[in-house]
FIKESE-437718 format. One line per 10 residues: number of its first residue (from 1); their letters; for each residue x, y, z of C-alpha. Coordinates in Angstrom, 1 decimal, m for minus. Layout:
NUM> A> X Y Z ~ ...
This chain:
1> XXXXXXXXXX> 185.0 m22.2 163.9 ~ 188.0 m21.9 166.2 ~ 190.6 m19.9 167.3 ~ 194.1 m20.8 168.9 ~ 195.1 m17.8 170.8 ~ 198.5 m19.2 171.4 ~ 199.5 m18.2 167.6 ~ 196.7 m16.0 167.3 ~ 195.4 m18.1 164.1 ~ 191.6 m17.7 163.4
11> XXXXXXXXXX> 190.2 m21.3 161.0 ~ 186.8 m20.7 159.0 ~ 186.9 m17.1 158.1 ~ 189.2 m13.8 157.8 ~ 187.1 m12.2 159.7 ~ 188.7 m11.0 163.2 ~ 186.7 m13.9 165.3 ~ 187.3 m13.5 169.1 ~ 186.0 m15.9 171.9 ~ 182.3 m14.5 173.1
21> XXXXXXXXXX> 184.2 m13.9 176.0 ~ 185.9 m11.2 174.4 ~ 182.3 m9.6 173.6 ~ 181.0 m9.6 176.8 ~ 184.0 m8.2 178.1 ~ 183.4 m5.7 175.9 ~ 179.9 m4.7 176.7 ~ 180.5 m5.2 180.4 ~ 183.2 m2.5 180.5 ~ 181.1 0.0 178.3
31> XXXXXXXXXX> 178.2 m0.3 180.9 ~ 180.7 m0.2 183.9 ~ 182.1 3.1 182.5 ~ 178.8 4.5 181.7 ~ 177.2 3.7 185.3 ~ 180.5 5.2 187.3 ~ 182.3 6.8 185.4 ~ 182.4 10.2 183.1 ~ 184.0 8.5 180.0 ~ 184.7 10.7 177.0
41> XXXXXXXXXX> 186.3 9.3 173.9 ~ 187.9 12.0 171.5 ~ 189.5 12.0 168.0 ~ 187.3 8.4 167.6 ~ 187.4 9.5 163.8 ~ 191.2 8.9 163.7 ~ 191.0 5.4 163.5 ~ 191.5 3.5 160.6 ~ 188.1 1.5 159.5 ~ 190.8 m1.2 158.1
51> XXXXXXXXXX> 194.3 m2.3 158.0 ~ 197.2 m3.2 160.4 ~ 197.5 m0.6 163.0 ~ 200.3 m0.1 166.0 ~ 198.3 1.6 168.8 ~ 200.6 3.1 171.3 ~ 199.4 4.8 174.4 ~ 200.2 6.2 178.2 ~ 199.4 3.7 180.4 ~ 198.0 4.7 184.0
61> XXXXXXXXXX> 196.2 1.6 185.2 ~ 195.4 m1.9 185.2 ~ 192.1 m0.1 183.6 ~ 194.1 1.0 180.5 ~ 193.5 m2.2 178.1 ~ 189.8 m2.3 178.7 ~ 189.2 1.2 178.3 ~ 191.6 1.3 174.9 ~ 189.3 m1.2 173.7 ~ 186.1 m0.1 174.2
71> XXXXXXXXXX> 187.5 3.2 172.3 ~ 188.6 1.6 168.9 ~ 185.4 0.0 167.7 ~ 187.5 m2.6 166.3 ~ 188.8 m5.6 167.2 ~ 192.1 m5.5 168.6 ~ 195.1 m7.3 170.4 ~ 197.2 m6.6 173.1 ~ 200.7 m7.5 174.1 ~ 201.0 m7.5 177.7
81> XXXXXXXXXX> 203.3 m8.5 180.8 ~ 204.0 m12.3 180.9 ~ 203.3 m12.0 184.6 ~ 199.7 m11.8 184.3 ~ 199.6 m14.8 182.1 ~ 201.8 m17.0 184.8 ~ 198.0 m18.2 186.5 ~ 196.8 m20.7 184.5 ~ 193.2 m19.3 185.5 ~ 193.7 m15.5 184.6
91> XXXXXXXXXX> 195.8 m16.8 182.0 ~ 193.1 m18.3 179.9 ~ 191.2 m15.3 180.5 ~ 193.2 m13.0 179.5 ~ 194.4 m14.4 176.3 ~ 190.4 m14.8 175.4 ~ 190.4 m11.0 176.1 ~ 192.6 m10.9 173.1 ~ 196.5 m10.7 174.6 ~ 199.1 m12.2 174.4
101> XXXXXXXXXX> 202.3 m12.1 176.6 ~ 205.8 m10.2 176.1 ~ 209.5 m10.8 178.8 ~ 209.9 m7.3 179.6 ~ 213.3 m6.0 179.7 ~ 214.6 m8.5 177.0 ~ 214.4 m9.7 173.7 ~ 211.7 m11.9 173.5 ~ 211.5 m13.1 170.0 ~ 208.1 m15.3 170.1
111> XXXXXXXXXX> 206.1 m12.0 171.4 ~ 207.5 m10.3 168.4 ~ 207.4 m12.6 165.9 ~ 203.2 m12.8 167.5 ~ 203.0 m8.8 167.1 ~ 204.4 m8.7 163.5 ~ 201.9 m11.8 162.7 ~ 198.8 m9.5 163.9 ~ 199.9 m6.8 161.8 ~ 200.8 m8.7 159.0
121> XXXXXXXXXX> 196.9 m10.0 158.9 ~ 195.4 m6.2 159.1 ~ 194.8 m6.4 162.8 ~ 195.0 m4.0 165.6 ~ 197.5 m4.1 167.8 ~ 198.0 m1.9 171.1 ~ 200.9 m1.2 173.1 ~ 202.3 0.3 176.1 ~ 205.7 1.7 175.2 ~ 206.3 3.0 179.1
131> XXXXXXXXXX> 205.8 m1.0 180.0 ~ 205.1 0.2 183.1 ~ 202.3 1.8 185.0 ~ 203.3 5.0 186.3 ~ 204.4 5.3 189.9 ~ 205.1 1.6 189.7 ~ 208.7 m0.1 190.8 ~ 210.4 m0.2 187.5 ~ 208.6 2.5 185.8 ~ 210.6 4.7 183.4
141> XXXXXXXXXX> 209.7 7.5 181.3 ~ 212.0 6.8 178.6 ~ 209.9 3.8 177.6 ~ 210.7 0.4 175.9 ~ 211.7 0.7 172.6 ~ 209.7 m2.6 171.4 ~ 207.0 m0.6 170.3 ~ 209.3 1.1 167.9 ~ 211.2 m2.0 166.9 ~ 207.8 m3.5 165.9
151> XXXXXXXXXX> 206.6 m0.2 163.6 ~ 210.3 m0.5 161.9 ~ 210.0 m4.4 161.1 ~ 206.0 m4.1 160.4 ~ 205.7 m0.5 159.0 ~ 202.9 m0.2 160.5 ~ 201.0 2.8 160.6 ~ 201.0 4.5 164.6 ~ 197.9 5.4 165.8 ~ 198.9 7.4 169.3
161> XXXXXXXXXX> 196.5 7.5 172.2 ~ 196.6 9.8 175.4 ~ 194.0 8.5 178.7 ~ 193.5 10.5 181.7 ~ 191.8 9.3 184.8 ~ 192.3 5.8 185.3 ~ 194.9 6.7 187.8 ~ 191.6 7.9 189.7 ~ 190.6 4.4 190.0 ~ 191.6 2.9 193.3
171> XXXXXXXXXX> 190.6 1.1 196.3 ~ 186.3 2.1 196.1 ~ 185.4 4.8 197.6 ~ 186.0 6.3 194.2 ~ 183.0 4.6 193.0 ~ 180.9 7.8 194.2 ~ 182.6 10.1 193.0 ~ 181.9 9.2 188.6 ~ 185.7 10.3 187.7 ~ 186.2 11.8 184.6
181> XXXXXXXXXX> 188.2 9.4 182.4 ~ 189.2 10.7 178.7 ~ 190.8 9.0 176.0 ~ 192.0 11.1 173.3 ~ 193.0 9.3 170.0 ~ 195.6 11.2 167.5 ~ 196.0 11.0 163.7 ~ 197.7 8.1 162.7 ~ 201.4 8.7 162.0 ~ 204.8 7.1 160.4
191> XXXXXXXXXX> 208.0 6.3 161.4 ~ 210.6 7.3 159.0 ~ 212.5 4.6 157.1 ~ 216.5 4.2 158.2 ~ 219.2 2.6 157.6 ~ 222.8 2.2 158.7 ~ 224.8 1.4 162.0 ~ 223.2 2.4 165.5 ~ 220.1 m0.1 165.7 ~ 219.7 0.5 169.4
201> XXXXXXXXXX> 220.0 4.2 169.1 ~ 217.5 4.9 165.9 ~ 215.1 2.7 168.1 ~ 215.5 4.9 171.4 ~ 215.2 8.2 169.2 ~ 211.7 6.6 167.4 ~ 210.8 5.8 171.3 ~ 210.9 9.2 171.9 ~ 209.0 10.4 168.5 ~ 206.3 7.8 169.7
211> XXXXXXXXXX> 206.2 8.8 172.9 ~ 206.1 12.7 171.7 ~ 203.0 12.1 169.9 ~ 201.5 10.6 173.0 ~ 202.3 13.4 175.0 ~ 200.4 16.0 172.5 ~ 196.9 14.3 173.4 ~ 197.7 14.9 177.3 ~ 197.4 17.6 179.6 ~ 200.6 19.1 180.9
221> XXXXXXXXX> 200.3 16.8 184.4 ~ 200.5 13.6 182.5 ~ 203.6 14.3 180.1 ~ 206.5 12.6 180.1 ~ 207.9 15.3 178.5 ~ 210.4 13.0 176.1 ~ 210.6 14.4 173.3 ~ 211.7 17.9 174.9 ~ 215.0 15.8 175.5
């Protein structure tokens, strides 16, 4: 039994087979949250039991991955920043973790044509449409429109997801004081179908439906308030 994570290709079985990295990662996070934090998962019972699903969310914090996974009670993939794959070391890591890596801020073809092969085999797949953390250099509210470019090319049912509290999670003094952090998982949703001139602006509209969705499971402190616009 192996699996290349490079193509995200699993030999022996369907099944969605991860390294046992992956699995302890997995049980190491639960316990971490359980010991110091206050984590809440809501709306657990929106997720699909099967099937391709696009899992959007807010993101907050380097936390935001981890936490989204321990939530889903599925297996599931991520697309992150190419940066955090440019350490051969963390690298190999990560991708173990289930990710694989996307060139913000252009087209990268190979990161989409990895994203549609995830969905095309029934998997999970999550997303950041903002691309950046909030109150990081280069973060904009508007968000990347990848996320919707994949849900047109896959169709791909949305499964939004609002987190609050990771932002709490800095330096360590916050250790003793058990933040509450909250996921909050929404019913799956559907892009609607369209056709005709204006690729680049049907996507930045559907950014903005996606990201309205998003902004439903948050309190009024976390909004980016998009789809008001």
């Amino acid at each position: 039994m192996s699996l290349r994570y490079n193509s995200l290709e699993i030999n022996g079985t369907d099944c969605q087979i991860m390294s046992w990295l992956y699995y302890l990662g997995h049980w190491g996070v639960s316990l971490f949250l359980f010991l110091f934090t206050s984590f809440k998962v809501k709306g657990r019972a929106n997720v699909p039991k099967k099937g391709a699903v696009l899992v959007t969310s807010n993101h907050l914090s380097l936390m935001d991955p981890p936490v989204v996974g321990v939530s889903m009670r599925r297996t599931i993939i991520f697309m992150a920043k190419e940066e955090l794959f440019r350490s051969r070391f963390s690298g190999y890591f990560i991708r173990r973790f289930g990710a694989f890596p996307v060139h913000r801020g252009r087209f990268d073809r190979e990161a989409i044509r990895q994203a549609e092969q995830t969905l095309g085999k029934s998997r999970m797949l999550v997303m950041f449409p903002e691309g950046h953390r909030r109150g990081q250099e280069g973060y904009t509210p508007e968000g990347y429109v990848g996320a919707a470019l994949i849900a047109n090319r896959t169709r791909a049912p949305i499964l939004p997801v609002g987190i609050t509290g990771t932002d709490r999670i800095k330096g360590w003094t916050w250790l003793f004081k058990r933040p509450r952090i909250t996921v909050n998982i929404g019913p799956v949703f559907q892009l609607e179908a369209k056709k005709g001139p204006g690729e680049r602006a049907r996507l930045e509209e559907d950014t903005r439906i996606i990201m309205q969705h998003i902004d439903a499971l948050l309190p009024a402190a976390y909004q980016t308030r998009l789809g008001e616009k």
